[in-house]
C-alpha positions as CSV (number, residue, x, y, z in Angstrom):
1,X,-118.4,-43.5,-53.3
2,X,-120.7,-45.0,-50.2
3,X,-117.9,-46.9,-49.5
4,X,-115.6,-44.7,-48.7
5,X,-113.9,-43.0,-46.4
6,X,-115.4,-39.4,-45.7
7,X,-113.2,-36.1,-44.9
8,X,-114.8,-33.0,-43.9
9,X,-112.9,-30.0,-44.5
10,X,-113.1,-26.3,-42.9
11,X,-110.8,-23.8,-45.1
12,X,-109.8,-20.1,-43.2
13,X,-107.5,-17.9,-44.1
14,X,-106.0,-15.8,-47.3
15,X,-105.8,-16.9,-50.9
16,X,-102.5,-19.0,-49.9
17,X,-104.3,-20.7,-47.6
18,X,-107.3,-21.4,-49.5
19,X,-104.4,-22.9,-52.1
20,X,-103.0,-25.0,-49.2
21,X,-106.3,-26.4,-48.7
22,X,-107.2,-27.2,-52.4
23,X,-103.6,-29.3,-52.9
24,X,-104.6,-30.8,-49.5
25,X,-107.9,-32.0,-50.8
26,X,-106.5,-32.8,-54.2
27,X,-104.2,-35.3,-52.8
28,X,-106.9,-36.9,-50.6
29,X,-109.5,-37.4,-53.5
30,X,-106.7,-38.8,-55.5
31,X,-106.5,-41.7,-52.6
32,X,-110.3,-42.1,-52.6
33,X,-111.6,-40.2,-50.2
34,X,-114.7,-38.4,-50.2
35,X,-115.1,-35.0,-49.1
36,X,-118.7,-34.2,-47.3
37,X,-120.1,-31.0,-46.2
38,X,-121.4,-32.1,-42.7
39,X,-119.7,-33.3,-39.6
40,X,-121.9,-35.9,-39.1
41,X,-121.1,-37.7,-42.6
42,X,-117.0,-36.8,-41.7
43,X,-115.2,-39.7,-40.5
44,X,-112.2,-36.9,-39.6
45,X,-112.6,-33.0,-40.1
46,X,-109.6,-31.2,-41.3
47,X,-109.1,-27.7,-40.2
48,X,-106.7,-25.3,-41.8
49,X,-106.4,-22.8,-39.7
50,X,-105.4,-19.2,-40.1
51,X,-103.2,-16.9,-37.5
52,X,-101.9,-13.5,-39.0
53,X,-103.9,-11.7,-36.5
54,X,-105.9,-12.1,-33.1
55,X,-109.0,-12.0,-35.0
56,X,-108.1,-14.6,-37.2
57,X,-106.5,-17.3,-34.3
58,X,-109.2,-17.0,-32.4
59,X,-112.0,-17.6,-35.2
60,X,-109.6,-20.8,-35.9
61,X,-109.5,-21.7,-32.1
62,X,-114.0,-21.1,-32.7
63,X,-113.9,-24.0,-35.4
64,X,-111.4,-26.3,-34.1
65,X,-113.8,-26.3,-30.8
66,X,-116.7,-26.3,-33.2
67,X,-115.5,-29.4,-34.7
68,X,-114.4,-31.5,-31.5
69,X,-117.8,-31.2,-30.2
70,X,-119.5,-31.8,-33.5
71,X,-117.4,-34.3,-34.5
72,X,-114.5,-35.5,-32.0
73,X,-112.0,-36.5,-34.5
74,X,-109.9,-33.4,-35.8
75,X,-106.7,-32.8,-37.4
76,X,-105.2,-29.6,-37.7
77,X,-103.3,-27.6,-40.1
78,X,-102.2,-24.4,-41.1
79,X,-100.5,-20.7,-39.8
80,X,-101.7,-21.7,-36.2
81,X,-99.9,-25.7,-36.5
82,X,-96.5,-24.2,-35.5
83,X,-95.1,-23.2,-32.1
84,X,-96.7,-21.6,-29.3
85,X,-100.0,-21.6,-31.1
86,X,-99.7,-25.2,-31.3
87,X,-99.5,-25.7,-27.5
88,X,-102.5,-23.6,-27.2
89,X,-104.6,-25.6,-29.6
90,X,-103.2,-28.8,-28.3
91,X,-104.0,-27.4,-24.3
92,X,-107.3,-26.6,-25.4
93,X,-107.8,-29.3,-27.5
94,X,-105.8,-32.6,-26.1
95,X,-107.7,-34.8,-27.9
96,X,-106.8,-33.6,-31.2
97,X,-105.3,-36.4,-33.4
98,X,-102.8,-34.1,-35.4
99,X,-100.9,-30.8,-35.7
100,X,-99.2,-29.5,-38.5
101,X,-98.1,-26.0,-39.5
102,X,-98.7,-24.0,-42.7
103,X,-98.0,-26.3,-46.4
104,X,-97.2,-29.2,-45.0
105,X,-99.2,-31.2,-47.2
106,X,-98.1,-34.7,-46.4
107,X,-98.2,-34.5,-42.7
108,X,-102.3,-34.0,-42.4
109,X,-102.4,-36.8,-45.9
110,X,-100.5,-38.9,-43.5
111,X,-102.8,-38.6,-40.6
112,X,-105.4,-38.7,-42.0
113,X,-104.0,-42.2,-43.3
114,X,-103.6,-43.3,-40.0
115,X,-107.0,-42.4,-38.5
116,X,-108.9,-43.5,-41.3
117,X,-107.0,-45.4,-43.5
118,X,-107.6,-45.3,-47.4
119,X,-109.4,-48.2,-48.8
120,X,-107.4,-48.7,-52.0
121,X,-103.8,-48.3,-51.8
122,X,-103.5,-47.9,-55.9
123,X,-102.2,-43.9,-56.3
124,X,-103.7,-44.3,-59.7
125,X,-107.2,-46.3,-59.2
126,X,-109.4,-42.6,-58.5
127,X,-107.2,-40.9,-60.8
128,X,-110.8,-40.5,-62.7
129,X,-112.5,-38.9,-59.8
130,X,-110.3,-35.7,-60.0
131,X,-109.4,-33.3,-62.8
132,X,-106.3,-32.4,-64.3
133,X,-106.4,-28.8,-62.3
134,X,-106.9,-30.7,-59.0
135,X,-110.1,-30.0,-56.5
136,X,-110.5,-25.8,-56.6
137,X,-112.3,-24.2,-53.5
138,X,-113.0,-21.1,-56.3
139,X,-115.9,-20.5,-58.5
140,X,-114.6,-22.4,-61.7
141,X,-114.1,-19.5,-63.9
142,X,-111.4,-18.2,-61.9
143,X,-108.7,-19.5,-59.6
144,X,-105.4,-18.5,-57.7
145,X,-102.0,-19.1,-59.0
146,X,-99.5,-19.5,-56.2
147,X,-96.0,-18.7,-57.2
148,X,-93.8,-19.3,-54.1
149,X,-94.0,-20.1,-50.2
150,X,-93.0,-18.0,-47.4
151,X,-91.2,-13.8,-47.5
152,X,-88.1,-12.8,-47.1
153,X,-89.0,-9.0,-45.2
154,X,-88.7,-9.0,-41.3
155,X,-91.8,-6.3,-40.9
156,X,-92.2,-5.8,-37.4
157,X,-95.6,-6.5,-37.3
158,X,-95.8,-9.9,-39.1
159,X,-94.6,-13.2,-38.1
160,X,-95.6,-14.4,-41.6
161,X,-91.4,-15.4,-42.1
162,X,-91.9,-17.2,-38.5
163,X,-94.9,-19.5,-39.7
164,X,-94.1,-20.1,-43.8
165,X,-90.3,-19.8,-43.6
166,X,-88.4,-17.8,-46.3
167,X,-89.2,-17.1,-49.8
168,X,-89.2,-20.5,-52.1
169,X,-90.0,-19.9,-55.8
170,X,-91.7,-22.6,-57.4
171,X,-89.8,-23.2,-60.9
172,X,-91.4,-21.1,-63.7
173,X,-92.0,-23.7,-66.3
174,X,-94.6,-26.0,-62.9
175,X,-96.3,-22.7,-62.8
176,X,-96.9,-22.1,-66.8
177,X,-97.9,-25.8,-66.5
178,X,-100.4,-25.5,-63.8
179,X,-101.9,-22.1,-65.2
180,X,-102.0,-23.5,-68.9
181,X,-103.9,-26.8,-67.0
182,X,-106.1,-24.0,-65.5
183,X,-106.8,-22.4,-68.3
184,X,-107.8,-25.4,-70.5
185,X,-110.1,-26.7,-68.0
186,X,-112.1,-23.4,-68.3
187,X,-110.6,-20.5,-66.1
188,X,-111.0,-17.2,-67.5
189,X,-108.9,-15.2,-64.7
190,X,-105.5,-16.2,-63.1
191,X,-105.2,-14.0,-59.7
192,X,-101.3,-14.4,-58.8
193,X,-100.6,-14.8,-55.7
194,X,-97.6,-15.3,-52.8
195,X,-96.4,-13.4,-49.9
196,X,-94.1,-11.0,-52.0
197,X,-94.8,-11.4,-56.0
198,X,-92.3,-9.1,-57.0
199,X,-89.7,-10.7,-55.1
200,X,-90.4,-14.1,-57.2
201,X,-86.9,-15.8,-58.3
202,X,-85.4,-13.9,-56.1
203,X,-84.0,-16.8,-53.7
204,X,-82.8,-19.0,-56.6
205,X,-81.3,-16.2,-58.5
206,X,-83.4,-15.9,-61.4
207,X,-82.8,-19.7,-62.5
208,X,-82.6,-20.1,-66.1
209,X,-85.7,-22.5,-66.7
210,X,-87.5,-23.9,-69.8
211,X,-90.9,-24.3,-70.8
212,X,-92.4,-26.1,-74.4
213,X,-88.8,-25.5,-75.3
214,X,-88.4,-21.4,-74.6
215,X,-86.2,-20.5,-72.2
216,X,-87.0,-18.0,-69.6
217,X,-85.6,-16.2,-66.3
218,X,-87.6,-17.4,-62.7
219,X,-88.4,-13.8,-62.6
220,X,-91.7,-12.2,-62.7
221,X,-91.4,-10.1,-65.7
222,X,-90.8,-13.4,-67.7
223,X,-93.5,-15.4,-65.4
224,X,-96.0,-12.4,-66.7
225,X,-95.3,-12.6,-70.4
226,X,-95.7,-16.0,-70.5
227,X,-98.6,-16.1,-68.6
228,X,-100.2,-12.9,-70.9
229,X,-99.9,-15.4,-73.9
230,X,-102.6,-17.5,-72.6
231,X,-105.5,-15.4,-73.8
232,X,-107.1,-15.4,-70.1
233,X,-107.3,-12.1,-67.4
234,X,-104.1,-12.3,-65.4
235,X,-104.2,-10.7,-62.0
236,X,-101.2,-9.4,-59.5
237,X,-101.2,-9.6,-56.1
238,X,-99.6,-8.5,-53.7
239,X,-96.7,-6.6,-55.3
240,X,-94.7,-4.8,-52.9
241,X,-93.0,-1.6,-55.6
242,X,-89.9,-2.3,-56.3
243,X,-88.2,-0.8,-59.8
244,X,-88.4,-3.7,-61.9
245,X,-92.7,-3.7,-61.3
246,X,-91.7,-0.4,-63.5
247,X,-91.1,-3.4,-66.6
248,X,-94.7,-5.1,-66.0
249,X,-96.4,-1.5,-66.8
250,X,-96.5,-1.1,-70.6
251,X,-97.3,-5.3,-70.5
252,X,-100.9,-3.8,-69.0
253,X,-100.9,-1.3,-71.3
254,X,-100.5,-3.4,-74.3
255,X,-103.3,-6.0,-72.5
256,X,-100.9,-8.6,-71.7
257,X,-101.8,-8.8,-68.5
258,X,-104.6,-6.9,-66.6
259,X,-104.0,-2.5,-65.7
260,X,-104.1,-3.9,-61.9
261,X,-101.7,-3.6,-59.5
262,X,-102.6,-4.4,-55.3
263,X,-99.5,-3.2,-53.4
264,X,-99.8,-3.3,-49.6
265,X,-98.5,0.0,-48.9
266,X,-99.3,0.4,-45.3
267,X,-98.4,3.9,-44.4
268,X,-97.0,6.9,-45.7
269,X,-95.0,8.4,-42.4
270,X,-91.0,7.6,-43.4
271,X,-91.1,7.3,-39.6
272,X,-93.4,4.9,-39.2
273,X,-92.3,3.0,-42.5
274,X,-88.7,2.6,-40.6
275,X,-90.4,1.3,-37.5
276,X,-92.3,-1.4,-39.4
277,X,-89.4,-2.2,-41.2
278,X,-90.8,-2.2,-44.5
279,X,-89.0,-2.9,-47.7
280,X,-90.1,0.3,-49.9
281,X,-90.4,4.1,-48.3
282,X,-92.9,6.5,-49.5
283,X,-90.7,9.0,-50.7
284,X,-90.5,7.5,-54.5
285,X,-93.8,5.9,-54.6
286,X,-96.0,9.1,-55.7
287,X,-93.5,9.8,-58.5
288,X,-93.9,6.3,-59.6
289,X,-97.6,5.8,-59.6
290,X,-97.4,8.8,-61.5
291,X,-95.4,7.3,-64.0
292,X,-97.2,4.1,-64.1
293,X,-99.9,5.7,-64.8
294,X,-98.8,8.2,-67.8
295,X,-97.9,4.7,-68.9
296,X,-100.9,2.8,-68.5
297,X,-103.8,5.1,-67.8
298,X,-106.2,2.4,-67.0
299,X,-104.1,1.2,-64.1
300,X,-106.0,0.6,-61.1
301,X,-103.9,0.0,-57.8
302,X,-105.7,-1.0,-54.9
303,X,-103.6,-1.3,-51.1
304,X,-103.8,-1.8,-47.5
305,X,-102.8,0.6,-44.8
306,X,-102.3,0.3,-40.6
307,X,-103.4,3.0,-38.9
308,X,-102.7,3.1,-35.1
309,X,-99.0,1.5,-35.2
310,X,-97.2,1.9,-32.1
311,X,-95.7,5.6,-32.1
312,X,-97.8,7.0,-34.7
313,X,-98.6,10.9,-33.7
314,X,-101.2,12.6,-35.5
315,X,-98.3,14.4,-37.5
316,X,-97.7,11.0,-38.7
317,X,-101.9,10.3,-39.9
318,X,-102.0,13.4,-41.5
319,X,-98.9,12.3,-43.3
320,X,-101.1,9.2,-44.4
321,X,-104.0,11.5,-45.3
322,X,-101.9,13.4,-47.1
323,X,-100.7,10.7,-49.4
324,X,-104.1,9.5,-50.2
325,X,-104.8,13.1,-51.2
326,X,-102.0,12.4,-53.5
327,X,-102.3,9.5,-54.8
328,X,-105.6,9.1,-55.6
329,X,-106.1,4.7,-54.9
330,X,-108.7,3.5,-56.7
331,X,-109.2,0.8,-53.8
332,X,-108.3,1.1,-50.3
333,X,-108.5,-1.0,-46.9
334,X,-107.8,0.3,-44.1
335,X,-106.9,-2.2,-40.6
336,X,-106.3,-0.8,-37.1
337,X,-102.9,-2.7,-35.9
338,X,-103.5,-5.3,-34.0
339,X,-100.7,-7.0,-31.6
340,X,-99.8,-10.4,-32.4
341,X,-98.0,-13.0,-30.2
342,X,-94.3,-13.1,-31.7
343,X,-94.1,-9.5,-33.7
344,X,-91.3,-7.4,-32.6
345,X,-93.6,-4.2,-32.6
346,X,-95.7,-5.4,-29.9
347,X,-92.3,-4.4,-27.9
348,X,-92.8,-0.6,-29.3
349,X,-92.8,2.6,-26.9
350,X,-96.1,4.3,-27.5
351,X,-98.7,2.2,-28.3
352,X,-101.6,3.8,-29.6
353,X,-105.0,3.8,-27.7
354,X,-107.4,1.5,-28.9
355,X,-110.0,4.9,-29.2
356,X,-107.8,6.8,-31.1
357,X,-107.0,4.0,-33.5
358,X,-110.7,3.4,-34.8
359,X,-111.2,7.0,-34.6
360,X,-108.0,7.6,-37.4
361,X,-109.6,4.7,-39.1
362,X,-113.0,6.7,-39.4
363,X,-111.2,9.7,-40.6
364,X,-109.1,7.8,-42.9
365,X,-111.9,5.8,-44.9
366,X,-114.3,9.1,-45.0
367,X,-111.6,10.7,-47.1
368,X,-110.9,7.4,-49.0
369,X,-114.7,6.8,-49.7
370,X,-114.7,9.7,-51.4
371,X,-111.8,9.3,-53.5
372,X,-113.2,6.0,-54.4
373,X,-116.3,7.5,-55.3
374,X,-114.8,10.1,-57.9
375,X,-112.9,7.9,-59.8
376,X,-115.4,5.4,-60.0
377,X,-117.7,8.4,-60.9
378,X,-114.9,9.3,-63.8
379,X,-116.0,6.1,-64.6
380,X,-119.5,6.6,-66.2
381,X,-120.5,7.2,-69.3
382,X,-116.7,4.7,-70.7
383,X,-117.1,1.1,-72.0
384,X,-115.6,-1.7,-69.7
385,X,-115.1,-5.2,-70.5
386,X,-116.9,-7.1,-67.2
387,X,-116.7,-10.7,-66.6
388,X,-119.8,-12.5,-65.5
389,X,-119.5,-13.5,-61.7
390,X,-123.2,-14.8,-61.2
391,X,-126.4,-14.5,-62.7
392,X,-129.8,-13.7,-61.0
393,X,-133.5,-12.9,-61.8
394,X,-132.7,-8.8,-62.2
395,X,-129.9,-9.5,-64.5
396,X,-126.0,-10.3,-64.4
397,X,-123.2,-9.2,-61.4
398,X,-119.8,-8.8,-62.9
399,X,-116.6,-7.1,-62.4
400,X,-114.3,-4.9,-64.5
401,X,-110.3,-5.3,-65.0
402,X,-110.2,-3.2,-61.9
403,X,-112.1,-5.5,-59.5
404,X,-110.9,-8.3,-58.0
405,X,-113.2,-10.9,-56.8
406,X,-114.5,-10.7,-53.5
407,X,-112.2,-8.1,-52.4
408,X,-113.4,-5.1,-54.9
409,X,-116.1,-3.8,-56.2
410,X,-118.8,-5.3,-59.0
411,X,-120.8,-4.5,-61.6
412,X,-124.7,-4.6,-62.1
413,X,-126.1,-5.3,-65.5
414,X,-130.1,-5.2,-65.0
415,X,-131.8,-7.9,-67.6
416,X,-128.6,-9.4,-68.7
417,X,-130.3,-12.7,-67.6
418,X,-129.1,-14.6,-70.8
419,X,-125.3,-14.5,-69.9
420,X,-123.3,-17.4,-68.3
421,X,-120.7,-17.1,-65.7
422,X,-117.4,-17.0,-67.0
423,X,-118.6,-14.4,-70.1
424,X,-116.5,-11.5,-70.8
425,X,-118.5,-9.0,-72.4
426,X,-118.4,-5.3,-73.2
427,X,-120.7,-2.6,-71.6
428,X,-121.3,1.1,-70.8
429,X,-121.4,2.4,-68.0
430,X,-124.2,4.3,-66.5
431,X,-123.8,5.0,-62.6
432,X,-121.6,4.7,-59.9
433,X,-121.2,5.0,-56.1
434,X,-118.1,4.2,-53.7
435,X,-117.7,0.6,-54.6
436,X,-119.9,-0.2,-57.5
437,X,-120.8,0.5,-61.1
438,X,-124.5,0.0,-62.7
439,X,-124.3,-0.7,-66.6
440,X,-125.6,-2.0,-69.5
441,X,-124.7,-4.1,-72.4
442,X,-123.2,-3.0,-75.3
């Protein structure tokens, strides 16, 4: 591949990102280009860039700099490519050959076309160079499946809708196909993902679709039976609780799918709930988990919470606390709110002090640690399957049906040195602390 032309490639963001960036690069090494790890080898960097928070625009403005200095020829995709943030990278950044907002796949193929043009123009002459489940930024025993583009929910303190758009649902039979490719080329864990999973289908009202000649609903209970019959773990993120998730219990319980459920919650306040604007109030939510959960005991449901939204009074925190009391997450994160240019809640009365926001978030991951900690500790002494993550000197690090990967905990298996990546194996568990489990093989 000397010859060719060379793209370097900087991926940021979340999980739909990351997928934005693998069907970016899929598409490129179809038309021969070669992807380096170095901006001196690039003959073009791509950035995708990520902007759901302060944080996150201004550690993509870092590596859009980085790269124009490193580099000098850029193009630019992702959550920052639309509106306002687009002026700013382009004022920043004039020289910057391209702009382009979140999935819009053909716009940074086509410029990067133009600035280095491919030098075959065959679609099907490096056919050979990439396999049938495209270029995948994951480890190759798992891999994200993304199910649909862009939310319906107005939250107040997301502009998601205002970079992605509203909820498209990719047709259920291209999913089964791309997760069945997946599976075949070696992936032993299917993390679902999208902005709202549970609302899948819902913008195309449930289509009637077909796949190997079954017919099925575009709906997630049907997506999740189908996707249980392909012998691999099957993961669901983020779920936001809405009655039908009530159908996709007793398919963990049976093993279908995996006892794992990571519903961004966010608070527990009605008040606060309204004043986000989310879709599902707290009222109903501890009598379900308590249901799921008679159920499917094994059910592990981790969430995310704000603490600090504008208006919240320490009536409303304790509230918070109070439901964690209650409903005993197995894993928790916990974000101060952070403003961010084009949410209505930055318009709130009341915004919290910046003090008294990391000092709630203190308080609230004390309490959660230790939650954490006892049902991990109810945990010892029961037989998990694990799969095999990596493999070192001192033995094997793995994770249960309970951890997802890089996000939850993992699993330490001292001398396992003979295992392989991508093993699922059985083993008992022997200690535990907030986030992790020691064990050995059974």
């Amino acid at each position: 591949m000397s010859d060719s032309q060379k793209v370097g490639f900087v991926s940021l963001g979340c999980p739909k990102a990351l997928v934005d960036s693998e069907r970016i690069l899929t598409k490129l090494r179809l038309d021969g280009y070669d992807v380096v790890p170095s901006y001196d080898d690039a003959d073009v960097v791509v950035v995708n860039t990520c902007g759901f928070i302060d944080s996150a625009k201004q550690e993509s403005l870092d590596a859009i700099n980085e790269a124009m200095q490193e580099n000098g020829k850029v193009i630019v995709t992702g959550c920052m490519g639309k509106g306002a943030d687009a002026e700013l990278i382009k004022s920043q950044n004039p020289d910057v050959l391209s702009v382009s907002g979140p999935a819009e796949y053909k716009s940074v193929v086509d410029a990067v076309h133009e600035y280095i043009p491919p030098t075959n123009n065959d679609p099907t002459h490096y056919g050979d160079l990439v396999p049938a489940q495209g270029v995948k930024l994951t480890p190759n025993h798992y891999a994200y499946l993304k199910i649909s583009e862009g939310c319906n929910h107005r939250c107040s303190f997301c502009i998601i809708p205002h970079m992605r758009g509203d909820l498209v649902s990719r047709p259920v039979s291209e999913v089964i196909a791309e997760a069945k490719t997946l599976v075949d080329s070696g992936v032993k864990e299917l993390l679902v993902i999208s902005q709202d999973t549970s609302a899948y289908g819902v913008d195309v009202k449930y289509k009637l679709d077909f796949f190997d000649g079954a017919a099925m609903e575009t709906r997630m209970q049907d997506l999740a039976v189908a996707l249980g019959e392909l012998g691999v773990w099957v993961r669901l993120h983020y779920v936001y609780p809405y009655p039908h998730v009530d159908k996709l219990i007793p398919l963990m319980a049976e093993g279908k799918i995996l006892p794992y459920l990571d519903i961004p919650f966010q608070h527990a306040s009605p008040r606060i709930l309204k004043a986000m604007k989310r879709p599902a109030h707290s009222e109903k939510v501890l009598g379900r988990i308590k249901a799921w959960r008679e159920v499917c005991p094994e059910l592990t449901i981790r969430s995310t919470f704000i603490v600090g939204f504008p208006g919240e009074t320490e009536d409303d925190f304790q509230q918070l606390l109070d439901f964690l009391d209650e409903a005993q997450l197995d894993r928790v994160g916990c974000f101060t709110y952070s403003p961010v240019e084009g949410a209505p809640a930055n318009s709130l009365a009341d915004q919290v002090p910046e003090e008294v926001k990391l000092q709630r978030q203190q308080r609230f991951m004390e309490k959660q640690a230790k939650i954490s900690a006892d049902r991990l500790q109810a945990k010892v002494g029961t037989l998990q399957w694990v799969l095999v993550d990596e493999v070192a000197e001192e033995g094997a690090v793995a994770r249960t049906m309970g951890d997802a990967p890089e996000i939850d905990g993992s699993v330490y298996i001292d001398g396992a040195t003979h295992l392989s990546v991508g093993d699922v194996v059985r083993v008992e568990v022997e200690e535990a602390d907030e986030y992790d489990l020691w064990a050995h093989l059974v």
